[in-house]
VODODO-683976 format. One line per field, with one value per atom (N, C-alpha, C): x, y, z; residue in one letter. Coordinates in nm, 2 decimals, padded with zeros to 4 digits. Layout:
<pts>
X: X|...
Y: Y|...
Z: Z|...
resn: A|...
</pts>
This chain:
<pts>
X: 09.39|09.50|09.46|09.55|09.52|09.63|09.54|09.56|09.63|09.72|09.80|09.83|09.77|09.73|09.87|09.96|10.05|10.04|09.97|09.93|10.05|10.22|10.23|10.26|10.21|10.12|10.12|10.19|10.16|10.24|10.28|10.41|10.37|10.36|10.39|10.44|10.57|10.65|10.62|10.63|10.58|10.44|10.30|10.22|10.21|10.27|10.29|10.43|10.49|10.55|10.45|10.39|10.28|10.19|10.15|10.06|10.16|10.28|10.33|10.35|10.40|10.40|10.24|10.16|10.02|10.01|10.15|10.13|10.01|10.04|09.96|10.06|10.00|10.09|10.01|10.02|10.02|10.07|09.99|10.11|10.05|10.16|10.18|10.13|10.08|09.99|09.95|09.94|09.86|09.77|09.78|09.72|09.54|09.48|09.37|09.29|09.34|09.31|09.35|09.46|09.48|09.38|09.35|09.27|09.11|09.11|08.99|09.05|09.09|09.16|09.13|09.19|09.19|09.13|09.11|09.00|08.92|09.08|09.05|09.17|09.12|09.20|09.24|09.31|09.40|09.54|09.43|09.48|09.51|09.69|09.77|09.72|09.80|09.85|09.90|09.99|10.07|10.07|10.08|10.07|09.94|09.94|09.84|09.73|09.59|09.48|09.43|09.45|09.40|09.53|09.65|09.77|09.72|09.71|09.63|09.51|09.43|09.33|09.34|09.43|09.46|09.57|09.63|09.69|09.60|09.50|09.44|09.38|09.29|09.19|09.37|09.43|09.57|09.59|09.60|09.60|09.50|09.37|09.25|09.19|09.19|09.19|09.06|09.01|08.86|08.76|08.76|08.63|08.69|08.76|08.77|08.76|08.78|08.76|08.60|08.52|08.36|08.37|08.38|08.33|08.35|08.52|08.46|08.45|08.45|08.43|08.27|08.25|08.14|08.00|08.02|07.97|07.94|08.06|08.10|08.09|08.13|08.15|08.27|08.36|08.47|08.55|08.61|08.64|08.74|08.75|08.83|08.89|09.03|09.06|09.18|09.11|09.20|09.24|09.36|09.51|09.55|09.50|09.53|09.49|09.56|09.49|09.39|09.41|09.34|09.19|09.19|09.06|09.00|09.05|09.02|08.97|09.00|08.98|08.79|08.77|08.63|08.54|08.62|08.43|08.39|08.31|08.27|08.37|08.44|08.55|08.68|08.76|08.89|08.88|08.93|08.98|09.11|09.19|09.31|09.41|09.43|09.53|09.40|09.32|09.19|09.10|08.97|08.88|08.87|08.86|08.90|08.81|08.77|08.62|08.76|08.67|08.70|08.62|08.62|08.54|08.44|08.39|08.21|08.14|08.18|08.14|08.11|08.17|08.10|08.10|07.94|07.89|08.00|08.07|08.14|08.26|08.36|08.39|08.54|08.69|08.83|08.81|08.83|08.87|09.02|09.05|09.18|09.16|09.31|09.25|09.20|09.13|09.15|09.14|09.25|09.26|09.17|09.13|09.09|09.13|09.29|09.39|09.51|09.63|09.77|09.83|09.82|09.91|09.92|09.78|09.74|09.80|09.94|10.03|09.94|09.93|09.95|10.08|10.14|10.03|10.03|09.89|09.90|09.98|10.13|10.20|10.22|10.21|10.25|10.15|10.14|10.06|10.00|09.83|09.67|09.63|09.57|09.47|09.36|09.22|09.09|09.00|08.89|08.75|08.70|08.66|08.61|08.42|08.40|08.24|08.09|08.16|08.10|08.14|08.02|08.10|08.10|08.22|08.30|08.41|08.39|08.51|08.70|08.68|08.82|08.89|08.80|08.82|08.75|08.74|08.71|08.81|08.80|08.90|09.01|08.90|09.00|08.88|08.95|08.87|08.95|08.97|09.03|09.09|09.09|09.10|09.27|09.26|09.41|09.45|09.63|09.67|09.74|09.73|09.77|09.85|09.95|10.04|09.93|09.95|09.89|10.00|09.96|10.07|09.95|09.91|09.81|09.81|09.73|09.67|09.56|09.50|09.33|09.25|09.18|09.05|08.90|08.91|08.77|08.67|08.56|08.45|08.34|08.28|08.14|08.05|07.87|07.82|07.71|07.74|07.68|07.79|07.80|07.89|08.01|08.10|08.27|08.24|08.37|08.35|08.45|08.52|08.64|08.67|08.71|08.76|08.90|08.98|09.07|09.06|09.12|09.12|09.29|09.27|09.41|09.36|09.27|09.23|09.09|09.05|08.95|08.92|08.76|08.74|08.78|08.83|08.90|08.85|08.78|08.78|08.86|08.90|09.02|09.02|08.87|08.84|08.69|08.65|08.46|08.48|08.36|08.29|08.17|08.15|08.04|08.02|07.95|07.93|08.08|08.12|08.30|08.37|08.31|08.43|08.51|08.61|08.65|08.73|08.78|08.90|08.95|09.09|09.17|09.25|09.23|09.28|09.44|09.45|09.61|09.71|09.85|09.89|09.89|09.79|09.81|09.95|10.01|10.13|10.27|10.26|10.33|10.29|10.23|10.13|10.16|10.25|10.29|10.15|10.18|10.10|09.93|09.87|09.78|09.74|09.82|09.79|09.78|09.90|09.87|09.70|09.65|09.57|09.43|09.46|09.37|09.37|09.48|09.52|09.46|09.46|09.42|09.28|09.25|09.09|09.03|09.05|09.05|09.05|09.16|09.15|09.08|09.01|08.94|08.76|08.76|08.68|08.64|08.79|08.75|08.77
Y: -03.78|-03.70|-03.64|-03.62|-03.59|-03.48|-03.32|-03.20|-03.17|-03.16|-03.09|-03.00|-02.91|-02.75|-02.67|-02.63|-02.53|-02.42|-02.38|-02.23|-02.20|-02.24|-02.17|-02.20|-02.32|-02.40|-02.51|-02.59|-02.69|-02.83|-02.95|-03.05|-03.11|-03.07|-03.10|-03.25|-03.22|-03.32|-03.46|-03.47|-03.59|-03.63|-03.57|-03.59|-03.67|-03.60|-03.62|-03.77|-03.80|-03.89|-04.01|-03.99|-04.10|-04.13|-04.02|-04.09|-04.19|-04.09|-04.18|-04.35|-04.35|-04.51|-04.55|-04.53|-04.61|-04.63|-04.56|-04.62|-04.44|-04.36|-04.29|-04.15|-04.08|-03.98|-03.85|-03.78|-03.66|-03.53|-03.44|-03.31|-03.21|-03.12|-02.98|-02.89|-02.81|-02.67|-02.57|-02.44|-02.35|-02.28|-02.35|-02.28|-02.31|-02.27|-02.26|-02.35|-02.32|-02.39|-02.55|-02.58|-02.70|-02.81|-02.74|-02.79|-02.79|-02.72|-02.73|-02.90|-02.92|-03.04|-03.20|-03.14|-03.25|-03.37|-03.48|-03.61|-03.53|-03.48|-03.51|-03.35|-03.31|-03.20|-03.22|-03.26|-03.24|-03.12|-03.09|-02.96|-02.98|-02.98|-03.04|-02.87|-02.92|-02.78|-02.74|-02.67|-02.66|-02.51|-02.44|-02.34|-02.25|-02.10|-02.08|-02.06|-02.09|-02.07|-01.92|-01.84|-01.70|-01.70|-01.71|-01.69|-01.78|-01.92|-01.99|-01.96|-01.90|-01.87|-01.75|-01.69|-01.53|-01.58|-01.67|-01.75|-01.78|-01.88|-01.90|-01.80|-01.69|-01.56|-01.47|-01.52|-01.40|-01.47|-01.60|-01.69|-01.68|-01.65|-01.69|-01.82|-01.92|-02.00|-02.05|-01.95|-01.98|-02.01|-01.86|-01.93|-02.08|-02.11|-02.24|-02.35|-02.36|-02.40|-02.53|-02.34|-02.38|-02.39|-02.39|-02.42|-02.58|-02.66|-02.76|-02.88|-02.83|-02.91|-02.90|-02.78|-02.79|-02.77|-02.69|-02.76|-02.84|-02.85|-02.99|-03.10|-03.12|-03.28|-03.33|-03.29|-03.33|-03.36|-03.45|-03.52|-03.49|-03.41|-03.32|-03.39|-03.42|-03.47|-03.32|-03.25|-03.20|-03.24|-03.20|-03.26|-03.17|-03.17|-03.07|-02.96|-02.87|-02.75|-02.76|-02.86|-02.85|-02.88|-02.99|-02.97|-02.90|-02.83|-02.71|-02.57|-02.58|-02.47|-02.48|-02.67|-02.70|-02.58|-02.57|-02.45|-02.33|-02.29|-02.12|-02.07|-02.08|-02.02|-02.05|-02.01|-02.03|-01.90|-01.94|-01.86|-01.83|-01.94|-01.88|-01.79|-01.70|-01.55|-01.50|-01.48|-01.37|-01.45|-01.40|-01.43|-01.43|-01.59|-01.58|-01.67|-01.61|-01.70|-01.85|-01.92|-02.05|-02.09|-02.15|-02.23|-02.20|-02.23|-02.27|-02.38|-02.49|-02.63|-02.68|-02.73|-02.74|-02.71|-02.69|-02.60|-02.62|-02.52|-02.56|-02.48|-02.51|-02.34|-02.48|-02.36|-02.47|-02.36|-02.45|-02.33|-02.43|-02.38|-02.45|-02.55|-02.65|-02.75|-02.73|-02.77|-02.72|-02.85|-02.93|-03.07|-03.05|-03.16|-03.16|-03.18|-03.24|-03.29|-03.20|-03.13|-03.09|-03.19|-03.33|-03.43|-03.42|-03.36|-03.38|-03.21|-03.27|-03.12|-03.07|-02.93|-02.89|-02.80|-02.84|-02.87|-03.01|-03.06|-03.20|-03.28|-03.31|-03.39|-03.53|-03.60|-03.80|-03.87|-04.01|-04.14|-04.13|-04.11|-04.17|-04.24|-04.32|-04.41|-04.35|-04.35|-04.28|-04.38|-04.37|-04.42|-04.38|-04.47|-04.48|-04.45|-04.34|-04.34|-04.33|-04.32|-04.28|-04.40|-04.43|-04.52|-04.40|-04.40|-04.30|-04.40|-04.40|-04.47|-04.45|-04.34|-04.38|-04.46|-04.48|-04.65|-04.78|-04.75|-04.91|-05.00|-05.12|-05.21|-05.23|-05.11|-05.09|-05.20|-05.29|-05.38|-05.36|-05.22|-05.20|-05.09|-05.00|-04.91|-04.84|-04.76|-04.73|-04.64|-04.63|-04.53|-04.44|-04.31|-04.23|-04.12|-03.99|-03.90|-03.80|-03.70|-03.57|-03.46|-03.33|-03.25|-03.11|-03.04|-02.96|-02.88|-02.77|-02.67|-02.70|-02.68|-02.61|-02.72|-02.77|-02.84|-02.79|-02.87|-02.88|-02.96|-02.81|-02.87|-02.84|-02.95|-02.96|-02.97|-02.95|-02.87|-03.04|-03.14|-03.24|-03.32|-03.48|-03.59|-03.58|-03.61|-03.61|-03.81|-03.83|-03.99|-04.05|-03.96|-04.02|-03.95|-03.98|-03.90|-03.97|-03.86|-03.92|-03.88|-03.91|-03.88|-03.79|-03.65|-03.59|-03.50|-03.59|-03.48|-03.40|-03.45|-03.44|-03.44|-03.48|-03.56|-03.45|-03.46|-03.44|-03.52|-03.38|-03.48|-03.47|-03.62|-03.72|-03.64|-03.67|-03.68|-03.64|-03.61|-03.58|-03.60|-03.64|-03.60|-03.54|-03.48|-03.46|-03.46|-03.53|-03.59|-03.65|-03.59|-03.57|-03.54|-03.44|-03.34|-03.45|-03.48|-03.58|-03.46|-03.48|-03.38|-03.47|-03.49|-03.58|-03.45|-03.48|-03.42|-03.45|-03.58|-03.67|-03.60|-03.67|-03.67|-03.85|-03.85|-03.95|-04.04|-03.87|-03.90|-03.94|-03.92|-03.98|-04.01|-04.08|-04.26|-04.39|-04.42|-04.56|-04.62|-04.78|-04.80|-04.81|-04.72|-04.70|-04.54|-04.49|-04.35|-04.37|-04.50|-04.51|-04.58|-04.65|-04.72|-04.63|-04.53|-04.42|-04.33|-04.33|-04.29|-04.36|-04.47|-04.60|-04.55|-04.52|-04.53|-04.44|-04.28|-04.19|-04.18|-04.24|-04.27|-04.40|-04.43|-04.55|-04.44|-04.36|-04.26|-04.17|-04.14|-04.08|-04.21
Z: -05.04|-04.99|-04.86|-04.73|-04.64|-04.62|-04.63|-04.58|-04.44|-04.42|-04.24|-04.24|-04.18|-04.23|-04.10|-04.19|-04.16|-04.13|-03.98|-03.93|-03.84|-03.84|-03.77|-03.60|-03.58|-03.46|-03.45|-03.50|-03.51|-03.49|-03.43|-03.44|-03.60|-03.67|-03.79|-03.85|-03.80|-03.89|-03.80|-03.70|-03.59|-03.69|-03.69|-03.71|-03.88|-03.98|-04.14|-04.12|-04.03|-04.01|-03.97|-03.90|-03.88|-03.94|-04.07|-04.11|-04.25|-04.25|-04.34|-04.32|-04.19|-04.08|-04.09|-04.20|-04.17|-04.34|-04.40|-04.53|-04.65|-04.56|-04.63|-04.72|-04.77|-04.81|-04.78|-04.68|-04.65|-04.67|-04.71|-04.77|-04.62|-04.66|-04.53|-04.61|-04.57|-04.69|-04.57|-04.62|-04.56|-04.68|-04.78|-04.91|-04.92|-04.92|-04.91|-04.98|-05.14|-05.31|-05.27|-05.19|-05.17|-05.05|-04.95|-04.86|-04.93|-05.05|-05.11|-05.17|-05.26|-05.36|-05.21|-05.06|-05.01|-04.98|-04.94|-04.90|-04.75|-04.67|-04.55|-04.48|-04.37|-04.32|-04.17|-04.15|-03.99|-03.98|-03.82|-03.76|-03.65|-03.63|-03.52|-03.46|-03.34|-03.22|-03.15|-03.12|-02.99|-02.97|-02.88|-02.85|-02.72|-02.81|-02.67|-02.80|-02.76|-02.85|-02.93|-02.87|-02.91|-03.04|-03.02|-03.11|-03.23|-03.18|-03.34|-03.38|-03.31|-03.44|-03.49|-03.44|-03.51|-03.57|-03.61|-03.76|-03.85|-03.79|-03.91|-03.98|-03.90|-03.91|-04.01|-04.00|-04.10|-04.24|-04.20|-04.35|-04.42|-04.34|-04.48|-04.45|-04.35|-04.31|-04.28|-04.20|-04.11|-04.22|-04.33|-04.40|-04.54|-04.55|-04.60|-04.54|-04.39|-04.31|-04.28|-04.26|-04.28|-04.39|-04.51|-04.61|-04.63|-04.64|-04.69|-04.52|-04.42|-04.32|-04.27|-04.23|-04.20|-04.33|-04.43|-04.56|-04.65|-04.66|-04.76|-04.68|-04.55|-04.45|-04.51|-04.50|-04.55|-04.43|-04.41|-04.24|-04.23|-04.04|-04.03|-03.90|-03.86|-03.72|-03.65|-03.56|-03.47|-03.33|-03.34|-03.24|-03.15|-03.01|-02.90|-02.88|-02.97|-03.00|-03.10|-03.21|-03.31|-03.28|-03.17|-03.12|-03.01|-02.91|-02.85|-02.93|-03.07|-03.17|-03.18|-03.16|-03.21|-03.14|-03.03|-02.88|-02.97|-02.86|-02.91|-02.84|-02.75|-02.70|-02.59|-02.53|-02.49|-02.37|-02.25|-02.16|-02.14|-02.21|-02.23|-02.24|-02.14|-02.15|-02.23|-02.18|-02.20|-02.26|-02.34|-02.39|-02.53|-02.60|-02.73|-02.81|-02.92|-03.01|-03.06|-03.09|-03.17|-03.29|-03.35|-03.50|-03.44|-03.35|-03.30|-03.32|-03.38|-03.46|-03.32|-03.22|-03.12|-03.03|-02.97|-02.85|-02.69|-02.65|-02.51|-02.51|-02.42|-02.36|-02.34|-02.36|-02.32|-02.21|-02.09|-01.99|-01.92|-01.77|-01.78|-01.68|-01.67|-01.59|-01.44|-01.39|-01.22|-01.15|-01.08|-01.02|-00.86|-00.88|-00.69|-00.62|-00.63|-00.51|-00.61|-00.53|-00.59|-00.60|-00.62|-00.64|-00.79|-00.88|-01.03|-01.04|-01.13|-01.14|-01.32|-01.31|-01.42|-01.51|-01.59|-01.72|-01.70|-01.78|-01.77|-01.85|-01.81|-01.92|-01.86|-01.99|-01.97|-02.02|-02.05|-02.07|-01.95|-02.01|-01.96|-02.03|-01.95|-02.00|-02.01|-02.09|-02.13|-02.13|-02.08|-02.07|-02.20|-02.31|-02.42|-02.37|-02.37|-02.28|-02.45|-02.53|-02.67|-02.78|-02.85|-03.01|-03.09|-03.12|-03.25|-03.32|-03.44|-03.52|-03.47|-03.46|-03.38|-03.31|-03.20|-03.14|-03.18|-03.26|-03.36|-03.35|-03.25|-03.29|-03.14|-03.07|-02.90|-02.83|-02.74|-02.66|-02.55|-02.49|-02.35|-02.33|-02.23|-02.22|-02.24|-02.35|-02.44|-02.41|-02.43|-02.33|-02.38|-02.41|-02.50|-02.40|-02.51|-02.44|-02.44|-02.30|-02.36|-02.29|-02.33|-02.29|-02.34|-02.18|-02.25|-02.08|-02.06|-01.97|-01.93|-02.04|-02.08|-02.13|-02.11|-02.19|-02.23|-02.31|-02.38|-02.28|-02.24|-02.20|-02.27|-02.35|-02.45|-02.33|-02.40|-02.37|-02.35|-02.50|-02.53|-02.46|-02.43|-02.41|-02.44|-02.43|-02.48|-02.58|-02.66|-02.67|-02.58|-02.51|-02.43|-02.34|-02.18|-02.10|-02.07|-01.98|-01.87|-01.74|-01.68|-01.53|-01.53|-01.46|-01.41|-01.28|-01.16|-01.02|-01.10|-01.20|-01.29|-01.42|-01.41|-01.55|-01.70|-01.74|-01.87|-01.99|-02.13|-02.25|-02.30|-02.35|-02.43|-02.54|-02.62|-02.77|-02.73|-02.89|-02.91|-03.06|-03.09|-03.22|-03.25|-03.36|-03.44|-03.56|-03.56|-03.76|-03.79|-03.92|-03.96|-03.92|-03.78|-03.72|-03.59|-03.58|-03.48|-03.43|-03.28|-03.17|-03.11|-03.08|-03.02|-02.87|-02.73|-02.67|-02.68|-02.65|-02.67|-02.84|-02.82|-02.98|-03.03|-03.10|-03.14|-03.23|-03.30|-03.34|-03.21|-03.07|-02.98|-02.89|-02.94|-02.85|-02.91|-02.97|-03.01|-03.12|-03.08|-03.15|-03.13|-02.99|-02.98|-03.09|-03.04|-03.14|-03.29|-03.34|-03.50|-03.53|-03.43|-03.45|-03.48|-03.40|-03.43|-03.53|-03.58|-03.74|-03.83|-03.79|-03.93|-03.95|-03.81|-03.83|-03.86|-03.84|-03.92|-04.05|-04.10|-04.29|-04.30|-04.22|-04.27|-04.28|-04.22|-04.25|-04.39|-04.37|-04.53|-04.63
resn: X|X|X|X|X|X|X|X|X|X|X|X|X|X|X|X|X|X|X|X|X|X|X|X|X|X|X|X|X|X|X|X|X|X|X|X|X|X|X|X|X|X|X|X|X|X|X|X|X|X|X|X|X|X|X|X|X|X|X|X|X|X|X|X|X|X|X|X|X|X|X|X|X|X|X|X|X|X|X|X|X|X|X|X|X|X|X|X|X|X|X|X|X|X|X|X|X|X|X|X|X|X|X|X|X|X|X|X|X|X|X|X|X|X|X|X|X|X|X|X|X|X|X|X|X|X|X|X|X|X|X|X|X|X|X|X|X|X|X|X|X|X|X|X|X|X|X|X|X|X|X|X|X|X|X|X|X|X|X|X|X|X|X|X|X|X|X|X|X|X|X|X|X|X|X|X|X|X|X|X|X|X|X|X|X|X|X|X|X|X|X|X|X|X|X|X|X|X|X|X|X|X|X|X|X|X|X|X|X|X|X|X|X|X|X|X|X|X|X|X|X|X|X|X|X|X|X|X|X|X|X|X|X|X|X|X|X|X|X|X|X|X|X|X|X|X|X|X|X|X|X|X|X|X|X|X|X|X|X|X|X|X|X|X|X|X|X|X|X|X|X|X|X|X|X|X|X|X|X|X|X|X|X|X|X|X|X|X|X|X|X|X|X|X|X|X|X|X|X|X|X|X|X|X|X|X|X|X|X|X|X|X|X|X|X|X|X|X|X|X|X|X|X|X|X|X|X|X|X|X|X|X|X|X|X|X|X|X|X|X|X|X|X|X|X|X|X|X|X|X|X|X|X|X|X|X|X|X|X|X|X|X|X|X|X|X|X|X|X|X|X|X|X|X|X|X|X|X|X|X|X|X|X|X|X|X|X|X|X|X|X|X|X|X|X|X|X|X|X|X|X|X|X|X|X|X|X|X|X|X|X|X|X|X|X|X|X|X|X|X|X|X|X|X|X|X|X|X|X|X|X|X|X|X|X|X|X|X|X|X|X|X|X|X|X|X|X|X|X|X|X|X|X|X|X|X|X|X|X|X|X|X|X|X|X|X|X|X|X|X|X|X|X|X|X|X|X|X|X|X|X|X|X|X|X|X|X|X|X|X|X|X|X|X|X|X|X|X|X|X|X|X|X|X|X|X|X|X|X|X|X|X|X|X|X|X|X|X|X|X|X|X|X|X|X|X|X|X|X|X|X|X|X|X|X|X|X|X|X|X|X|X|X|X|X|X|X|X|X|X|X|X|X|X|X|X|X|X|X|X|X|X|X|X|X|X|X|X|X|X|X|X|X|X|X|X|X|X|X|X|X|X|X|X|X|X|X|X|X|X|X|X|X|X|X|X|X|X|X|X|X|X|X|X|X|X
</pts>
């Protein structure tokens, strides 16, 4: 069973619709007891970052969180925000802690030419620069939606960039823990394909 954690934050129903289009059955929860029971935990996002994790930090959220992702390894895919939560922190409308799982800082975009408008919205193509299971099965460079500010800048390699007047991470992993910058839920069938391959994980 795959966990879609209801903080509040989230496109939700787009996301639990796709996985159902890959044939899976996903429940919506913010219950704690149930994200314990799950295979696997995805954490969509939309919003400003300091407001989601002072959701999760009000639900009770954070320490179950570490427990069965970073303890247990229980395989976790976050979606936009969900993976900008990965840093030690956010600049976002002030200065704001994150999970901490991995080392690096979302600060916001800054282009080198004004032709690259922010926020960054539309279909990019990403440079696959890392092997991570998510792109298992891509033999060319795949083109996914993003709609975002701020990025994640890790501290280690990204598995994916894009180009918007600069380099931008796509995606990263570590261990179980995967981050998708894009929505893989509206990316067609590039984005399901990255779904597949996530439950081909757990």
């Amino acid at each position: 069973m795959i966990a879609i954690i209801d903080y509040d934050a989230g496109n939700l129903r787009s996301v639990f619709n796709a996985f159902e289009a890959i044939g899976q059955k996903p429940f919506i929860t913010r219950d704690p007891a149930e994200l314990k029971k799950a295979k696997a935990i995805v954490l969509p996002g939309v919003g400003a970052f300091g407001d989601g994790m002072a959701s999760l930090k009000r639900m009770n959220l954070v320490e179950v969180l570490n427990e069965e992702v970073v303890e247990k390894k229980k395989p976790y895919l976050g979606i936009c925000l969900g993976m900008q939560f990965l840093a030690n922190e956010s600049e976002e409308l002030g200065n704001h802690r994150g999970l901490e799982w991995i080392e690096g800082s979302v600060r916001i975009i800054r282009p080198n030419e004004p032709k690259f408008r922010i926020p960054h919205i539309g279909w990019n193509n990403i440079e696959i620069s890392k092997r991570t299971p998510l792109f298992d099965g891509f033999n060319r460079d795949p083109v996914f939606y993003f709609v975002h500010s701020y990025h994640f800048e890790p501290q280690s390699p990204p598995s994916s960039t894009c180009w918007h007047g600069t380099t931008i991470t796509a995606s990263i992993q570590k261990d179980n823990i995967f981050g998708v910058q894009f929505h893989p839920e509206k990316s067609q069938e590039d984005g399901l394909k990255v779904l597949e391959n996530f439950v081909k994980v757990i």
